[in-house]
N, C-alpha and C positions, 0 to 999 in steps of 0.2 A: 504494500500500500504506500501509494507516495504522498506526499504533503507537501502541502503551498508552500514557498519561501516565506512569503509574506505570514502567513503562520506562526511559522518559525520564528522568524525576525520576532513576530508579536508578543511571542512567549518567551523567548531569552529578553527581551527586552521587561516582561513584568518579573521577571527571575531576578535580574540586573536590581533591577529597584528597591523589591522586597529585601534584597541580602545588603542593600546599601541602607535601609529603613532599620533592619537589624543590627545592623553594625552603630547606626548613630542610637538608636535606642541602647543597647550596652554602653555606649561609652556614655549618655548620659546618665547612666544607675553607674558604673562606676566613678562617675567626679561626684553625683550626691554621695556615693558610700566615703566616697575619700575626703569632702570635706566636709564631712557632718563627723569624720573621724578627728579630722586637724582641727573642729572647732571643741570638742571633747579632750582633746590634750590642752588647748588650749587656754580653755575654763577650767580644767580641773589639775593638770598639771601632769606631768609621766608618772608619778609615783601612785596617784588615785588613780590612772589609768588600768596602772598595770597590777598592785596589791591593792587588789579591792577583799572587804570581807564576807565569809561565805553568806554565798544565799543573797546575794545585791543583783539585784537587775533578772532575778528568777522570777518567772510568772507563777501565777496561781494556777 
């Protein structure tokens, strides 16, 4: 079975888009994860960052 070019074209090109759409979405979850990280050092300092006491920031 053969298939349109134009087809073709059609469909690597919403391929193209979507993996370009996913790529910008990652990279904007990870600049929130990284500076909602550097604003937590920031406020609370490396020592509260990093020895925290058990059971802080555990959910119910």
């Amino acid at each position: 079975m053969r298939h349109n070019p134009e087809v073709l074209t059609e469909v690597k090109r919403r391929k193209l888009r979507a993996r370009r759409l996913m790529m910008v979405a990652a990279l904007v979850c990870a600049l929130v994860a990284l500076g909602l990280g550097a604003f937590e050092l920031h406020a609370e300092g490396l020592n509260q960052f990093l020895y925290r006491a058990p059971g802080v920031g555990a959910s119910k």
